[in-house]
SEMARZA-304867 format. One line per 10 residues: their letters; for each residue x, y, z of C-alpha. Coordinates in nm, 2 decimals. Last residue first. Layout:
A	X,Y,Z; ...
% end
This chain:
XXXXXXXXXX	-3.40,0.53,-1.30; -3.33,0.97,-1.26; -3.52,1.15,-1.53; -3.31,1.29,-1.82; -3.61,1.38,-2.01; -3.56,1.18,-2.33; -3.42,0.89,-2.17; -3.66,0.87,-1.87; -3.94,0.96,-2.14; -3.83,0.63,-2.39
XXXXXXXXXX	-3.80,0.45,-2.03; -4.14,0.49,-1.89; -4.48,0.38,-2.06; -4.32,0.37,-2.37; -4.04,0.19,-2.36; -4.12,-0.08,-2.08; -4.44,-0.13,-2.29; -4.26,-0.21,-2.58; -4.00,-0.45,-2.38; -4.33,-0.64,-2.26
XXXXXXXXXX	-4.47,-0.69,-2.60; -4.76,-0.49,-2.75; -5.05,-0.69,-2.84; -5.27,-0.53,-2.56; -5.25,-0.15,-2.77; -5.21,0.06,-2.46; -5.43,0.25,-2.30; -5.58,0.00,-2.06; -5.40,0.02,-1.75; -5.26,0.40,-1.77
XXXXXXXXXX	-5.60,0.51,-1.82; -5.60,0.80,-2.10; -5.80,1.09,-2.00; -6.01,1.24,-2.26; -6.24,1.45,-2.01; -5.93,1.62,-1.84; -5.76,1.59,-1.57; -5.50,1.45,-1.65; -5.42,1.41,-2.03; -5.28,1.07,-1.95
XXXXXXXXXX	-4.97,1.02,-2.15; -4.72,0.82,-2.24; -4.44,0.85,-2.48; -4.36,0.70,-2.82; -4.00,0.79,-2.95; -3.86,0.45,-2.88; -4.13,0.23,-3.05; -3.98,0.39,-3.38; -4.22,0.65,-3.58; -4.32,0.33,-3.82
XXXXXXXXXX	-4.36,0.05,-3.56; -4.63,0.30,-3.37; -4.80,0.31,-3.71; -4.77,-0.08,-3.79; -4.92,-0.12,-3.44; -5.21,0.09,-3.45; -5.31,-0.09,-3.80; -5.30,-0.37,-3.63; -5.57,-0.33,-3.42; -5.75,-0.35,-3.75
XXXXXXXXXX	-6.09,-0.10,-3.67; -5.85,0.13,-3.57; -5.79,0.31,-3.25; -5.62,0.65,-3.25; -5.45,0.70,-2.90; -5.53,1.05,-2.74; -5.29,1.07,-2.56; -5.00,0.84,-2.68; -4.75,1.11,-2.70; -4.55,1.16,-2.98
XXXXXXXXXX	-4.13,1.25,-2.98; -3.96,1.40,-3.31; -3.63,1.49,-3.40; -3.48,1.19,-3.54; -3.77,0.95,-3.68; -3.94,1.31,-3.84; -3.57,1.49,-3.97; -3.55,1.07,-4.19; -3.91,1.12,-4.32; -3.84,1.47,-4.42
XXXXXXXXXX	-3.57,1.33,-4.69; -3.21,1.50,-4.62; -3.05,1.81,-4.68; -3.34,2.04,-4.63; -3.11,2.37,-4.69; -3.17,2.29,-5.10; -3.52,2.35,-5.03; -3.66,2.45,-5.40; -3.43,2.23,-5.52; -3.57,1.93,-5.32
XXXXXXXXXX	-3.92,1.97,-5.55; -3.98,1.60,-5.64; -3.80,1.38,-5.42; -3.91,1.71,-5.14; -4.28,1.61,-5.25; -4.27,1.22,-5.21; -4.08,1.24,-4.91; -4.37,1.50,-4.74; -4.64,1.27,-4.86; -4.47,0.96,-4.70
XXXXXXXXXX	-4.39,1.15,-4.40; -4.74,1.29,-4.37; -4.87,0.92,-4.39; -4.68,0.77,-4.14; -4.72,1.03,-3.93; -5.12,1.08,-3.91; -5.17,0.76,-3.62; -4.95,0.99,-3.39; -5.21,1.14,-3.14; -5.26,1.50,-3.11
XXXXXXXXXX	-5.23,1.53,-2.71; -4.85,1.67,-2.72; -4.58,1.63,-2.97; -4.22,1.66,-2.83; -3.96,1.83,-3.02; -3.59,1.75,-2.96; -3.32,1.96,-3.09; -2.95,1.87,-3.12; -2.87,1.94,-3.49; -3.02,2.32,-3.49
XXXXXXXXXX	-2.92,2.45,-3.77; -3.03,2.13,-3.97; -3.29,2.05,-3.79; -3.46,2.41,-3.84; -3.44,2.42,-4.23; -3.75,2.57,-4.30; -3.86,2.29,-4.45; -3.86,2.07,-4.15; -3.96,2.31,-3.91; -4.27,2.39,-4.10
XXXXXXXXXX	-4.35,2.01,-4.21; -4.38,1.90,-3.81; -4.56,2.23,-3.74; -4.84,2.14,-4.00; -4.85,1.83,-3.87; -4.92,1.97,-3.58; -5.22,2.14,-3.67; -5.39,1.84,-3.88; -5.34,1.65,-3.60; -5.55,1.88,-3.37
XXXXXXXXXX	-5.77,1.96,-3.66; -5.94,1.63,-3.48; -6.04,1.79,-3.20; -6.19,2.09,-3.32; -6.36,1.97,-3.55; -6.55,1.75,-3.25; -6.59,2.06,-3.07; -6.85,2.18,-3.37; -6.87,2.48,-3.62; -6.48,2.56,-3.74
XXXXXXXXXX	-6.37,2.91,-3.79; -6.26,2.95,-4.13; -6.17,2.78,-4.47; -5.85,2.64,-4.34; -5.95,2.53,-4.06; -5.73,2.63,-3.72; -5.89,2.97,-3.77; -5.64,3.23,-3.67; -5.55,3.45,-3.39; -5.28,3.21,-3.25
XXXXXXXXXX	-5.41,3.16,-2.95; -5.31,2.81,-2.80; -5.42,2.46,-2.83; -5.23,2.17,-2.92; -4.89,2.09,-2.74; -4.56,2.16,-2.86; -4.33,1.99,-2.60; -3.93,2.12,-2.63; -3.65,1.91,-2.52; -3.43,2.07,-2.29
XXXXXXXXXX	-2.98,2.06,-2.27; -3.02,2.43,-2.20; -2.85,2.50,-2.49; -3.04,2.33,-2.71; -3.37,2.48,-2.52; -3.18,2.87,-2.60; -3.17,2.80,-2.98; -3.48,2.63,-3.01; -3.66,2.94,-2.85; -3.42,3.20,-3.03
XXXXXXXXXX	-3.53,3.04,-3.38; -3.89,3.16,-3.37; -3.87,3.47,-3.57; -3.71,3.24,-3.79; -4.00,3.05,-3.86; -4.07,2.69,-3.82; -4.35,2.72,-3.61; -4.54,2.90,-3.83; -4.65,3.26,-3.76; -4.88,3.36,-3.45
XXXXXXXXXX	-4.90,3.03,-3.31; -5.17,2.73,-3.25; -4.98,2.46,-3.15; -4.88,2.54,-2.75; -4.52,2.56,-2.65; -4.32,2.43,-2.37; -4.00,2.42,-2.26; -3.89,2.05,-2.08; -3.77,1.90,-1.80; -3.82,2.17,-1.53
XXXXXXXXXX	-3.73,2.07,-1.17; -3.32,2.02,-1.22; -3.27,2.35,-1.25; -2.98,2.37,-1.49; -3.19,2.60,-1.71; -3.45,2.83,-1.58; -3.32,3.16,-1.60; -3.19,3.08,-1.99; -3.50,2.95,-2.03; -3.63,3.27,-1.95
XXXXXXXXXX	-3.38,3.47,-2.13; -3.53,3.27,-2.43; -3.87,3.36,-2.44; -3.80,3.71,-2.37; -3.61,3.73,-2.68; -3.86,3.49,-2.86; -4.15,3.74,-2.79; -4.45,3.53,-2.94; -4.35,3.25,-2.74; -4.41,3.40,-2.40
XXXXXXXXXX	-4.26,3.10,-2.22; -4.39,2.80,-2.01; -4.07,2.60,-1.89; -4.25,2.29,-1.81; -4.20,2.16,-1.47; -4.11,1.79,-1.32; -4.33,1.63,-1.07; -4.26,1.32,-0.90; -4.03,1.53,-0.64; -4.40,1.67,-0.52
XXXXXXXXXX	-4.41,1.95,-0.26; -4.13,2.18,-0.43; -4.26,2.05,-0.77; -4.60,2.18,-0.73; -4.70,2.48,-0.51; -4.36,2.66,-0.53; -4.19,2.52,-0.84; -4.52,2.53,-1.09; -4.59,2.89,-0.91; -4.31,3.06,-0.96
XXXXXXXXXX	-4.32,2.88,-1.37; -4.61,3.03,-1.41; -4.46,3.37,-1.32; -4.25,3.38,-1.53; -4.51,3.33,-1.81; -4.71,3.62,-1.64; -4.44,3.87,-1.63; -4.35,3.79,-2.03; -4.68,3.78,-2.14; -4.70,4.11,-1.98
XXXXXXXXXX	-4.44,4.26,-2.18; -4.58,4.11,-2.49; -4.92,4.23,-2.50; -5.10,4.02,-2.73; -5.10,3.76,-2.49; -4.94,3.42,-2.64; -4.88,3.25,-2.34; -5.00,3.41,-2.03; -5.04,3.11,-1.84; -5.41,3.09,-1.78
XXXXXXXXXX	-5.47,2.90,-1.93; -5.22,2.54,-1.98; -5.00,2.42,-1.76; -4.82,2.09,-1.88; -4.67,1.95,-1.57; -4.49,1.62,-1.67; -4.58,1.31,-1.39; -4.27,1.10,-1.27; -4.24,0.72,-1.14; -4.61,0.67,-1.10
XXXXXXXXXX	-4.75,0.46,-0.86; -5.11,0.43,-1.06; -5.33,0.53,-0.76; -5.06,0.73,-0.61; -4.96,0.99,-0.86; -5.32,1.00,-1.01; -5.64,1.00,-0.82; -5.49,1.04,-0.50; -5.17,1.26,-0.56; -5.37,1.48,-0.79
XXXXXXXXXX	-5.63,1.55,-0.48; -5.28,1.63,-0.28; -5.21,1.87,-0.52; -5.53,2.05,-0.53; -5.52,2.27,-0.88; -5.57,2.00,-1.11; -5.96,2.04,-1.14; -6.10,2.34,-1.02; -6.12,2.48,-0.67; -6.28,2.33,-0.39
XXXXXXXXXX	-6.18,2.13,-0.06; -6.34,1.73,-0.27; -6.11,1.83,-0.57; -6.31,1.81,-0.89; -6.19,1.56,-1.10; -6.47,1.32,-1.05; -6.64,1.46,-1.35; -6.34,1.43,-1.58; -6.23,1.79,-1.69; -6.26,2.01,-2.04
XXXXXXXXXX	-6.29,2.30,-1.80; -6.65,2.26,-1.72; -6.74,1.90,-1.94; -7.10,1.90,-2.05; -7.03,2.21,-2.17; -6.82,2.08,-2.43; -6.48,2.23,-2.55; -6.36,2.63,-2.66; -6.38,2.75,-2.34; -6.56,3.12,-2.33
XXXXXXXXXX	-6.43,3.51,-2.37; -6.15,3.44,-2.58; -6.26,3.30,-2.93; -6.16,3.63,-3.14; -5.80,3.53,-3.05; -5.46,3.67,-3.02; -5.47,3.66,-2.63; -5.60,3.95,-2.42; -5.60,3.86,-2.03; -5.69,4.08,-1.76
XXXXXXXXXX	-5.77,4.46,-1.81; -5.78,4.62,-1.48; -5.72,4.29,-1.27; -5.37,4.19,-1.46; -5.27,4.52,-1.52; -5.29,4.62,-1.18; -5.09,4.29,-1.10; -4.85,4.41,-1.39; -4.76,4.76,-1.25; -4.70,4.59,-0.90
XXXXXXXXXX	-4.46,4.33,-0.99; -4.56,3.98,-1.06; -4.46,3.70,-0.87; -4.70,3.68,-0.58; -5.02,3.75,-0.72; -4.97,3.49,-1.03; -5.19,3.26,-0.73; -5.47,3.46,-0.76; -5.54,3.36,-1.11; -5.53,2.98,-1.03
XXXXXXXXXX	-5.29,2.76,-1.22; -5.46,2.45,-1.32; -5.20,2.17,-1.33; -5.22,1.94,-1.60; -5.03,1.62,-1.66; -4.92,1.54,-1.99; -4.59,1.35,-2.00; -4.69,1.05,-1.74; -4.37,0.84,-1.64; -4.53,0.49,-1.58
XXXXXXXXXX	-4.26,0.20,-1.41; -4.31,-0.16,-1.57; -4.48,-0.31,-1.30; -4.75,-0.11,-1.32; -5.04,-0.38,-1.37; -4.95,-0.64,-1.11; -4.93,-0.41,-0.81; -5.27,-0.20,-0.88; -5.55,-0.44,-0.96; -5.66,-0.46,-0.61
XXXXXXX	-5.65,-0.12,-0.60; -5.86,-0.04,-0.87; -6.20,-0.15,-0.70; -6.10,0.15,-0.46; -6.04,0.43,-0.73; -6.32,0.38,-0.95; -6.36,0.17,-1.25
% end
């Protein structure tokens, strides 16, 4: 359905409010310009970016689909999709009267280079630009704190720089690390997003410098995509056994564009071991089910559908209808319409929750 025949449709259908937590801004190369010294500009157009990854010179997703966007998502005055702001406005913002869109800004962004000085310029600079050409224009919009996780001591004076601003609502992380997600190496990150009052979004992707198989690279897009869940539960189990929610009491994690249908299942299989092996762990104090409902946000993009539409529902009733958030994916290929992506057999208090108030509540967004 395009824009015009969906304005008809418009009033009655948003009436409960949308907050959209995965909303991509394409952040142009010549834009990091501006906020990076001189050594690192030079750096930047003599030997450009270097993540931790043999897959670096092309997109990893299907050329039918430049930049893993919707065909209509090019902006009509050039440049690639999610990097016109008032383009964004018109076939998102606007169109659906959203409340409050999440910037999620994925490559470039200088997360994860190998060089860890540079990661650092460039991260800080992302967030420049997110303030200046986004959330400065756009009160809608709220910034990610993008950080050089791979250097948690940079990482964390960064969100030290950026906390109390009341643009940026959350830090943000990408999937595919260096080390587990869990590690201690990691620990500064958490510690300085506590701190800051922020919750942080893992969301799939990144340069980790490893297959996300394990038994090597995979052959197809489609493995791709679905190792998604696979990845993140893999983070879920990490900072549960390593003891991070119970250092860090206070700590939110938000799981982006992996779906949720898999939780259930890894919680069961994660109780089932601990019953079993809990000495091993003795720091885990609790079963990983209970760390999962506590700590742990999902967002609806990309919704599993199930053959028993019921099925949906019994997952979404496990993980709590209050830690379910929505999302679009905008602009990419995936995108989640915000009229039909929900499960219709919801109630109306569900779809309050999820479409807006569970992410008001999590991200402290005015009412």
């Amino acid at each position: 359905m395009n824009i015009e025949l969906r304005q008809p449709v418009r009033a009655q259908r948003t009436r409960y409010g949308i907050v959209d937590c995965d909303v991509h801004p394409r952040l142009k190369l010549e834009d990091f310009r501006p906020y990076l010294s001189n050594q690192w500009a030079s750096h930047l157009q003599t030997y450009g970016l270097r993540p931790r990854h043999g897959f670096a010179k092309t997109y990893p997703m299907p050329k039918i689909t430049p930049l893993a966007s919707r065909r209509d998502a090019w902006p009509p005055n050039g440049g690639p999709p999610g990097s016109d702001l008032p383009f964004m406005r018109e076939q998102l913002l606007d169109l659906y009267d959203m409340d409050f869109g999440i910037l999620n800004p994925l490559a470039p962004s200088g997360q994860g280079d190998q060089n860890p000085d540079f990661s650092a310029a460039m991260t800080f600079a992302a967030n420049e630009i997110q303030l200046a050409q986004w959330t400065s224009h756009e009160k809608r919009l709220k910034a990610s704190v993008v950080v050089s996780y791979e250097n948690p001591e940079d990482a964390r004076a960064e969100i030290k720089r950026r906390a109390g601003h009341n643009d940026f609502a959350q830090v943000l992380m990408l999937s595919r690390t260096a080390e587990a997600h869990g590690r201690r190496r990691y620990w500064p990150i958490y510690e300085a997003a506590v701190e800051a009052g922020l919750p942080v979004g893992i969301h799939v992707f990144g340069y980790g410098g490893w297959p996300l198989t394990n038994s090597g690279w995979p052959s197809f897009y489609i493995e791709e995509m679905t190792e998604h869940a696979t990845g993140q539960a893999a983070v879920v189990a990490s900072m549960i056994f390593e003891g991070l929610f119970e250092q860090y009491r206070d700590l939110k994690i938000v799981l982006i564009e992996s779906g949720f249908g898999w939780l259930p299942a890894l919680g069961w299989r994660l109780d089932k071991h601990w019953a079993r092996m809990r000495d091993e762990v003795p720091h885990v104090k609790r079963p990983p089910s209970e760390y999962i409902r506590e700590h742990f946000w999902v967002s609806t993009q990309p919704m599993e559908e199930a053959e028993d539409p019921e099925h949906v529902i019994d997952a979404m009733r496990w993980i709590g209808f209050d830690r379910i958030l929505f999302a679009s994916d905008y602009p990419h290929w995936d995108f989640d319409d915000p009229f039909t992506a929900l499960p219709p057999a919801l109630t109306e208090e569900q779809r309050r929750m999820i479409y807006a108030g569970n992410a008001k509540k999590l991200y402290g967004l005015a009412q």
